[in-house]
N, C-alpha and C positions, 0 to 999 in steps of 0.2 A: 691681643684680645684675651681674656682669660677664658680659661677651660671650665666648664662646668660636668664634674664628675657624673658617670653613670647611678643610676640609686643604686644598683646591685653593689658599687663598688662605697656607694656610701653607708648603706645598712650595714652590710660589712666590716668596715671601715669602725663606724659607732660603736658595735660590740665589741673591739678590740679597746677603744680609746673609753668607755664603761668599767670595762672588765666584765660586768652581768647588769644583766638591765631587764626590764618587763620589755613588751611591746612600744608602751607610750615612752619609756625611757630612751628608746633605742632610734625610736622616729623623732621623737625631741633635737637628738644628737645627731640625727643625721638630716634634719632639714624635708623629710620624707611625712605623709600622710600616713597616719597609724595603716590603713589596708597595703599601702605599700610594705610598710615593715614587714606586716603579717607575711606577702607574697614571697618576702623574699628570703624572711629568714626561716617560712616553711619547708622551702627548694632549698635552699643551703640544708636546714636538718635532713632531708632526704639524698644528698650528696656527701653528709657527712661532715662538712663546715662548719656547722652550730650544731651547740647543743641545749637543749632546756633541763632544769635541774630547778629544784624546791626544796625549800631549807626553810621548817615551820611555816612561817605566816608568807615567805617571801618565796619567791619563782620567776624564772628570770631566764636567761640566752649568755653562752659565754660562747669563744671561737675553740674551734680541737685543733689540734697540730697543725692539722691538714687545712682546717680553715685561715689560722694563721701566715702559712705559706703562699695559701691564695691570693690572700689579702695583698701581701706583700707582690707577690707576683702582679695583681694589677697593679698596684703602684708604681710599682718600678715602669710597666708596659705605660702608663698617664704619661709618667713624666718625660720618658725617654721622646712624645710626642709633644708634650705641652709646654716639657722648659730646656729646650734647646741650649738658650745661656744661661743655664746652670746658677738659678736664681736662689733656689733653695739651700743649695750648697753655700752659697755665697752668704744668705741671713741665716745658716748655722752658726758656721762661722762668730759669726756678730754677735747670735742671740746665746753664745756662750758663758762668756763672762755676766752678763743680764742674768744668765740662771743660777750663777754663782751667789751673785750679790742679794737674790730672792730667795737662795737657801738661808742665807744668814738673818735676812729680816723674818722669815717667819719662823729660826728659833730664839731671834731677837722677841717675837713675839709672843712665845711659850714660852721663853728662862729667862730670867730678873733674876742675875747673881747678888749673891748678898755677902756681906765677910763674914758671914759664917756659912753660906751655901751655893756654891760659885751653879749649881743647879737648880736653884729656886724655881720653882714656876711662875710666873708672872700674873699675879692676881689681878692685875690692869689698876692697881692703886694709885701708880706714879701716873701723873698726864703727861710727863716730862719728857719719861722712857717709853712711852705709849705714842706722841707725837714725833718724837724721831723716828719710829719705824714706819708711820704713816706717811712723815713726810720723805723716807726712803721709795716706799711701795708706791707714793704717786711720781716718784722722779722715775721709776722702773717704767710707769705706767708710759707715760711718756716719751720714753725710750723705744719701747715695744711697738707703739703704734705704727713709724714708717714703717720697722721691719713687715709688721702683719701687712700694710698695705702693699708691701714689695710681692711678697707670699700669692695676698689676694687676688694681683694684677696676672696672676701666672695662674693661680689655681683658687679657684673660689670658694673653696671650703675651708680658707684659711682666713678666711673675711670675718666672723664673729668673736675671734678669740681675743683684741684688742675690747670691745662693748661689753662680753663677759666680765673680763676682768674690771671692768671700769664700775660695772652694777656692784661686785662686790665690795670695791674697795669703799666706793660712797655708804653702803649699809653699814661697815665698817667707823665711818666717819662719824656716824651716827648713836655710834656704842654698841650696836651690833656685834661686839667681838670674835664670835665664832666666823664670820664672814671671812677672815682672816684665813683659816688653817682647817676649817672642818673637810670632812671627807665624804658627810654626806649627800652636799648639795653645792651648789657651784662654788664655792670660794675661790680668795684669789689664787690659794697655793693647789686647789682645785683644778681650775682654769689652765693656770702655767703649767702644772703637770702632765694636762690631754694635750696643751701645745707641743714640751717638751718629745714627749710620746710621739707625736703628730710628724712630727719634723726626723724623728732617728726612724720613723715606717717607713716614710716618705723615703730617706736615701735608703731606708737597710741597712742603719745604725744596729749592733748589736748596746743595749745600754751597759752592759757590763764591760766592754770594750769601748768606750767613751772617756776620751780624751777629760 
């Protein structure tokens, strides 16, 4: 039966896989009712775990050292109870080379080398070189899915990143382009990143130390 995380350990959790968020960003991510967020990442700034910070127009929650370790310290304490056979280790594994081949389509997706600029940026002119990367990112898509469902069957907060990615890639289909690689809102290379993220917290991957 799959475990369904504490909120403490999802609010948490969200502001790490964010980086900074508002309130609604951070309950969004974590699956939680904004007064929950509120509750929790109040107590965390009083513990010293989050912090809030405003930058012009923007204001937001990021994790401190200490929350960071927290974070990780519950995880580690979830899984040492929730995945016994060592599930997640096992769709790292897997989901390695998958994040290989998603680095390459989305700078397949920004650079359209040219013989005279092997850097070009990819203006999306060609459908040509535009449908091969799409139809790479939906083979990826596909590929992803059982692992998230392996993930989900152990821990259920790993259950949305397969429909993430799948919303983006269809906007994408659509000529949406930014769907692809932006950073401000779910895209796909969005999506794969809070997974990628999700999964080295999860063991206590350091990602500089990644195979």
């Amino acid at each position: 039966m799959t475990h369904h995380s504490t909120t403490q350990l999802l609010v948490l959790h969200a502001v790490r896989l964010e980086g900074f968020g508002d309130f609604e960003v951070i309950a969004k991510r974590a699956g939680t009712s904004r007064n929950e967020a509120i509750e929790v990442l109040e107590e965390a700034e009083r513990v010293g775990w989050v912090q809030n910070a405003a930058f012009a127009d923007l204001e937001g929650w990021s994790l401190t050292d200490s929350g960071k370790v927290e974070n990780e310290r519950q995880l580690a304490a979830e899984r040492r109870w929730a995945d016994t056979a060592d599930v997640v280790t096992a769709v790292y594994r897997e989901f390695l080379p998958l994040n290989a081949r998603l680095l390459r389509a989305v700078t397949d997706w920004q650079i359209a080398p040219t013989d005279t600029d092997r850097f070009a940026p990819n203006r999306h002119t060609d459908p040509e070189w535009d449908a091969r990367v799409l139809a790479e990112l939906t083979a990826l898509s596909r590929e992803l899915a059982p692992l998230t469902a392996r993930l989900a069957a152990v821990l259920s907060r790993f259950g949305d990143y397969t429909p993430r990615f799948d919303s983006a890639l269809a906007k994408a289909r659509e000529g949406q382009t930014a769907w692809i690689d932006s950073s401000g809102w779910d895209s796909c290379h969005r999506v794969w990143f809070q997974l990628h993220e999700d999964l080295l917290a999860t063991l206590g991957i350091d990602r500089r130390q990644e195979p």
